[in-house]
N, C-alpha and C positions, 0 to 999 in steps of 0.2 A: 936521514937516509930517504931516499925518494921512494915512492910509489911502483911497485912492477908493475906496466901499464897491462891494465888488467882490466875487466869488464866494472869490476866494482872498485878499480882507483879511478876511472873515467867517471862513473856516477857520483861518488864521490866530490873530483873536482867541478863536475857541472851543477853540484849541487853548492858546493862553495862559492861557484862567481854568482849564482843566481843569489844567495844570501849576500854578499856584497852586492849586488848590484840595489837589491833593497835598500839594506839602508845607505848607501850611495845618495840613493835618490829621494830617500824617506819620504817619496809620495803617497804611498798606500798605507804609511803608518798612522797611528795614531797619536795625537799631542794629551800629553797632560793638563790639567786644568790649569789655567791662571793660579788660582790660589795657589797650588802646589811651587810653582814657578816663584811667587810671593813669598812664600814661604822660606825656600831656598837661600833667595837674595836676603830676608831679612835676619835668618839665624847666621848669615856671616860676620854680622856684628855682634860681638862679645856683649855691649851691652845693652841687646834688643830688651824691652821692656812686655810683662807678660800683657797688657793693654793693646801693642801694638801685635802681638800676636791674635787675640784677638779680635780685631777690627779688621784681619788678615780673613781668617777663617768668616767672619759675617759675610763675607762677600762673597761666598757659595754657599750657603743653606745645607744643601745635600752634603757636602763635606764634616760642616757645622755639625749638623747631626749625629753623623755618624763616630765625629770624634767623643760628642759628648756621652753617646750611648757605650762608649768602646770605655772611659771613665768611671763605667757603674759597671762594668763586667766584674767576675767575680776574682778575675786575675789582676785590676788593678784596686777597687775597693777594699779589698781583702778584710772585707768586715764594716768598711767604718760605713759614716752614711752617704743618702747620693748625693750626687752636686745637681744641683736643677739649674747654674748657666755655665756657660762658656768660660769664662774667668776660673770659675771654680775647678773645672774640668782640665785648663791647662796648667794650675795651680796644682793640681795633683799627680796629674802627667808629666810634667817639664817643657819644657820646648823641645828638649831632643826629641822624645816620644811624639810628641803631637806633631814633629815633622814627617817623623817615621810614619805614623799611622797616615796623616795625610796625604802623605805619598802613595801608598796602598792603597788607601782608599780614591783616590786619583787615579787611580792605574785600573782599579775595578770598575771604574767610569769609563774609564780610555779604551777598556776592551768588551764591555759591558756587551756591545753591538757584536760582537765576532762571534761567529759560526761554528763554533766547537767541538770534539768528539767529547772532550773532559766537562765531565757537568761543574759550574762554576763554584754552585755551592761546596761541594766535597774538594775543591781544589782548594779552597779560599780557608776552607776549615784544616784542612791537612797544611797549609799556609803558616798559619796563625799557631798551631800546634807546634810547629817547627821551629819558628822564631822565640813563642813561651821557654823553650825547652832550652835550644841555643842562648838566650838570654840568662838563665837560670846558670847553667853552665859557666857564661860568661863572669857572673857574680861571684860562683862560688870557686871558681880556679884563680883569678886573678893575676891572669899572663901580664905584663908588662904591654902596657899597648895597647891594649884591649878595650875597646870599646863596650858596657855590656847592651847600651839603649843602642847602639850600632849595630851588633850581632842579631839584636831583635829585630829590626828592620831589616836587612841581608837575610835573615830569617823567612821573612814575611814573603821576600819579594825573589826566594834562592829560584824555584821553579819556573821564573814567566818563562823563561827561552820552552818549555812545553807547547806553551800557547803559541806562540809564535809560529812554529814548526806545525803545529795542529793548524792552524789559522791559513797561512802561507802556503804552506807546503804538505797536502793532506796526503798525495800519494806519498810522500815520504814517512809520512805518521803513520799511515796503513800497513806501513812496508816494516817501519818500525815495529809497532805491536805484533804483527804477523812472528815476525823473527824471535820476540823475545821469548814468543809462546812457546814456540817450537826450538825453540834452541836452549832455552832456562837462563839464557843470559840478563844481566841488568840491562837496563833499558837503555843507561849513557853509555853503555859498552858496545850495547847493538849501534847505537848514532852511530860511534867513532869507527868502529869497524865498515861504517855502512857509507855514512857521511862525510865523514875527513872530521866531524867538529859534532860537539857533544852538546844538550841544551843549555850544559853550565852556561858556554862560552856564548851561546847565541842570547841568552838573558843577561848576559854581561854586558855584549853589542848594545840591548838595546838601553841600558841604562846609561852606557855611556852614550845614544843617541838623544836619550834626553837630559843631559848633563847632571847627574847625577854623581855625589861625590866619589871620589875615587876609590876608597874601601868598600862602598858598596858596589860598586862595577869590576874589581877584584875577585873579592870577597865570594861572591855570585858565580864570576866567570870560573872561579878555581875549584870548587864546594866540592867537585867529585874527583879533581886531581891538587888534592890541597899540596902535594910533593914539588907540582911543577910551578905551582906562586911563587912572587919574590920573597924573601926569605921573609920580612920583615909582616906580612899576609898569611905566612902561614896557619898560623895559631887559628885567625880568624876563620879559612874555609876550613880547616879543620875541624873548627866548634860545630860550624853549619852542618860537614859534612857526619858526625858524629850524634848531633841531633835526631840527624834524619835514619841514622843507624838504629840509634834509642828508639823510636817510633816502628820502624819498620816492627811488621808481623803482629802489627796493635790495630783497633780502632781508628787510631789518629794516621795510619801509612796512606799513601797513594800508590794504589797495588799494581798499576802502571808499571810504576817504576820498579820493578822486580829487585829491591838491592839485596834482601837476602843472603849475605853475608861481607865482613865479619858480623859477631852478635854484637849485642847490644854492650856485655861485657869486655870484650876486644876494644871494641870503640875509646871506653873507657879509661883502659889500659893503655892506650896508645897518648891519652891528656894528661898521662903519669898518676889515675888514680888506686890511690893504692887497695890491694883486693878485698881487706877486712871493711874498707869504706864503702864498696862500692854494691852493694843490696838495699844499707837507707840513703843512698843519693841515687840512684833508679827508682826509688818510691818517692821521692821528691819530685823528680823528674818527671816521672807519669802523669805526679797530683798537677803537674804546671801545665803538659801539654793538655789535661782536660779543662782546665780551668782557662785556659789561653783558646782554644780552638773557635770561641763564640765574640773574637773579637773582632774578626771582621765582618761574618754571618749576624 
């Protein structure tokens, strides 16, 4: 049903051609690293070799590192000891992981320069918290389909359309915050109502601008309307979006985003868990987003 042309379904659509007109033109955006690109093309092949991965990651240093340091965090060591190279490091991780973290950690390079309201650190940590948690999730439901090293990276990367919006469009992020104060609404609800289009779907945009697989540009674009994904996706923004329910009103939330309800228990009940379970799989879940949070910080 259309818009009553209205002061704020005008704003609305002038704020949609200006976001297509963006990436239309993806001049102003920002490219992901080579290796991430590298990376991509080479986990298309079933049987890439963990050597050629890599000789992938050697070829940016900064990357390099950070995956190896993200290897000794305490969410994927989980006790044993550290890996001091790169082999070791992807030997421990997988390729899916080390694509996922790659990519993130690509994207924190990609946006590294932008102008912010959201300080990067606490975005990047609330990040990382979300995907731990969603991953977790991922494991222990075992939807058909489901990816859990997938969910961790959709995890990881559910919030950029934030930045984007903060980045781009600051009067509309002012305008955003302002509203959510005063009105108690969540923050994707103030977008929609305000914007025509919510950060899910503008972080979705831009994943699919930089061709990023299709569950993850999904997965992302639905997190806060997992109802309106294709059927076959839902599971997945649902985990995400679910995640981010478990965190909310903790340490690990991004208080931005005002989601404040359902709880954390709802959430759960809606993944079919059932209720005498669901107190020690929320202290699981806790223990993951704290131990997850220092992966990409």
């Amino acid at each position: 049903m259309a818009r009553p042309d209205t002061i704020e379904a005008r704003r609305a659509a002038a704020f949609v051609g200006a976001l297509d007109a963006l990436f239309a033109s993806g001049a102003e955006l920002p490219a992901l690293p080579v290796v991430v690109l590298e990376l991509q093309a080479a986990l298309e092949d079933d049987l890439v070799t963990d050597a050629r991965i890599v000789a992938i990651l050697e070829r940016d240093p900064v990357v390099a590192a950070r995956v190896l340091r993200a290897a000794n965090t305490a969410f994927f060591a989980r006790g044993g000891d550290r890996v001091a190279s790169l082999t070791g490091a992807v030997q421990r991780l997988g390729v899916a992981r080390v694509r996922g973290l790659a990519t993130a950690f690509g994207m924190v390079a990609a946006v590294g320069g932008w102008r912010c309201t959201i300080r990067p650190e606490r975005f990047w940590r609330h990040s990382a918290a979300i995907a731990s948690v969603a991953r977790t999730l991922a494991t222990e439901l075992r939807y058909p389909g489901v990816n859990a090293d997938e969910l961790f990276v959709a995890g990881l990367l559910h919030d950029v359309g934030l930045l984007v919006l903060d980045q781009y469009f600051p009067s509309e992020f002012a305008m955003i915050d302002a509203g959510r104060r005063e009105m108690g609404l969540a923050w994707w609800q103030q977008e929609e109502d305000n914007l025509g289009v919510e950060h899910g779907g503008i972080g979705g945009r831009l994943l699919a601008f930089w061709g990023l697989p299709e569950v993850l540009v999904e997965t992302v674009g639905f997190h806060h309307r997992p109802n309106e994904a294709p059927p076959f996706r839902q599971p997945h923004a649902r985990i995400v979006q679910s995640a981010e329910l478990i965190c909310a009103c903790t340490e690990h939330q991004l208080a931005e985003e005002n989601l404040g309800t359902p709880s954390a228990e709802d959430a759960l009940a809606r993944l079919g868990v059932p209720a005498e379970e669901m107190a020690a799989m929320l202290e699981r879940l806790h223990a993951a987003a704290a131990a997850g949070r220092d992966v990409i910080c």
